[in-house]
N, C-alpha and C positions, 0 to 999 in steps of 0.2 A: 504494500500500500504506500503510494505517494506523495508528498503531502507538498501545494502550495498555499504561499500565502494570498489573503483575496479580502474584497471590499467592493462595496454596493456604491455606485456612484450619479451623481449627474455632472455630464460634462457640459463644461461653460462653451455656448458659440464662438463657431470661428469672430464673427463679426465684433464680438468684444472684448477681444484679445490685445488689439492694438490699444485701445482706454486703460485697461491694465498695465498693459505691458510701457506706457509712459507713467503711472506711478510707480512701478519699481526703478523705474530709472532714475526715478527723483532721489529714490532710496539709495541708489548705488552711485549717487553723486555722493552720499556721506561714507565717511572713513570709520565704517562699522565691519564687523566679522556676521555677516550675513550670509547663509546659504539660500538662493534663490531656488524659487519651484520653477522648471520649464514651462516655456507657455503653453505646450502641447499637454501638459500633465496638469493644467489647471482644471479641478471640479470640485464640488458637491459632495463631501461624504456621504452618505445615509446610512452605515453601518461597517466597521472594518472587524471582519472577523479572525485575522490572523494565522496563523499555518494550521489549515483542514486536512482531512482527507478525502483525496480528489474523490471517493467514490460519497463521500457528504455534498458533494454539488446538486446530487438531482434532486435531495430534500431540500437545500435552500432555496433551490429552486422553486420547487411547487408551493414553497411557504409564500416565495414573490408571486408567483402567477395568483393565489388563492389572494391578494392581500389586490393588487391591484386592479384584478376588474373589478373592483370600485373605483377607481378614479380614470377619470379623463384628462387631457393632458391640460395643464395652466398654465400662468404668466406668473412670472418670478420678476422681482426688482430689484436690480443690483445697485446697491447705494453703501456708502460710510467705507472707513477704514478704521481699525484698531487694532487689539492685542490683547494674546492671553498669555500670562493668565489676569495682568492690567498693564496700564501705563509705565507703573515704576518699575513693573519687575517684567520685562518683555522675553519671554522665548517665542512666540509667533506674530507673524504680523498677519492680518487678514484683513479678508475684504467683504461686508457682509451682504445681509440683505434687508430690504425692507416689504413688509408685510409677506409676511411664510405662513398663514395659517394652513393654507394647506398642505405645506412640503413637511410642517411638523405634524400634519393631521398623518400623511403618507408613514414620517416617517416613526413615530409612534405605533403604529398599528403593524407595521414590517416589523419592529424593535418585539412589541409583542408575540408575533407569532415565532420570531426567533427563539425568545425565552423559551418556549414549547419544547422547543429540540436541542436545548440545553444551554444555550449561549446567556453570557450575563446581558440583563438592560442596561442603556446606556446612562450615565450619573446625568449628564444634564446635554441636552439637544441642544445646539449653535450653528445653524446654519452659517455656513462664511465656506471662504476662499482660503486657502492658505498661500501665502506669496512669498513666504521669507520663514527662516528660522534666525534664531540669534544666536549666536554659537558662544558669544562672551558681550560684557559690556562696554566694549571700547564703542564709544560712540553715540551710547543710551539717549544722551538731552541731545541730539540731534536728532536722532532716532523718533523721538517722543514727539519731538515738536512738529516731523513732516507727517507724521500718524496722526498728529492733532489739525493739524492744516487740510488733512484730507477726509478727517472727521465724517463731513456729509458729502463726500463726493457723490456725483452721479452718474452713474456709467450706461446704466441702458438697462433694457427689460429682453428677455426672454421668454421662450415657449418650452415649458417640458412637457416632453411627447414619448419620452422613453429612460428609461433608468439600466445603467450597465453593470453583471456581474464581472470582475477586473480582476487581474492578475498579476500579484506585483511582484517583482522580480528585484531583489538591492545588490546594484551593485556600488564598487568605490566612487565611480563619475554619480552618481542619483540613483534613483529607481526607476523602471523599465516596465510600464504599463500595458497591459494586451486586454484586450476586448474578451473575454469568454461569453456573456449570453446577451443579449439586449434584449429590453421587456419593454413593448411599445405600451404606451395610456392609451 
């Protein structure tokens, strides 16, 4: 038995990558020890569950199929920047959202049927982007103050119409994302 590691995601459109991709660049004007996320690897958590056994796929599976014909696909809004686990103490930078009722309605009731088949629920849902780690604090109050400057940024709105079971693969350069199942709304 096999085992990788894997994670429920939604991936952010090609079209507002470039919006992103000029606030990290703000970021990487400062003289901080930041690991950036690839822009191809930007999404949506909904659930990471960690190293499975590939033959546990088809159950997670049917727990996604079972959970989502209820929903149709919606409009997500991408707005703010911040960090967790806050301001003063930054290991992430992200980028969140505005109004997620229903992507926490989606993702609660996935989290749900997971517990079933044994996985822990999650301590607390945040929808966001991750765009950055901080590896040290060289650079913190510069750090803080272009996270606060972009505060209520606005980046655009999207359509989720499909949520992807993923494959992450770590290597020394990043982690190496692959598609395994798409589950359209």
């Amino acid at each position: 038995m096999s085992q990788i590691r894997v994670f429920l995601a939604i991936d952010l459109d090609d079209d507002l990558k470039p919006k992103i991709h000029k606030i990290i660049k703000k970021f990487k004007g400062i003289d901080a020890n930041i690991k950036y996320v690839d822009l191809q690897n930007l999404h949506f958590t909904l659930k990471f569950f960690g190293d499975i056994d590939t033959d546990g796929i088809d159950l997670i599976s049917s727990k996604i199929e079972n959970v989502i014909k209820d929903f149709d696909s919606f409009n997500i809004k991408i707005k703010g920047c911040g960090a967790f686990p806050n301001k003063n103490r930054i290991k992430v930078i992200w980028v969140g959202l505005d109004e997620d009722e229903i992507l926490k309605d989606l993702h609660d009731k996935l989290d749900n049927e997971f517990s079933s088949i044994g996985f822990d629920l999650d301590k607390k849902f945040s929808s966001h982007l991750t765009i950055g780690r901080m590896r040290s604090a060289k650079g913190k109050d510069k750090v803080k103050s272009t996270i606060e400057a972009y505060e209520d940024v606005e980046i655009g709105s999207m359509e989720v119409n499909s949520i992807v079971l993923k494959k992450s693969t770590l290597t020394p350069s990043g982690p190496i994302y692959e598609d395994l199942i798409e589950y359209r709304l």
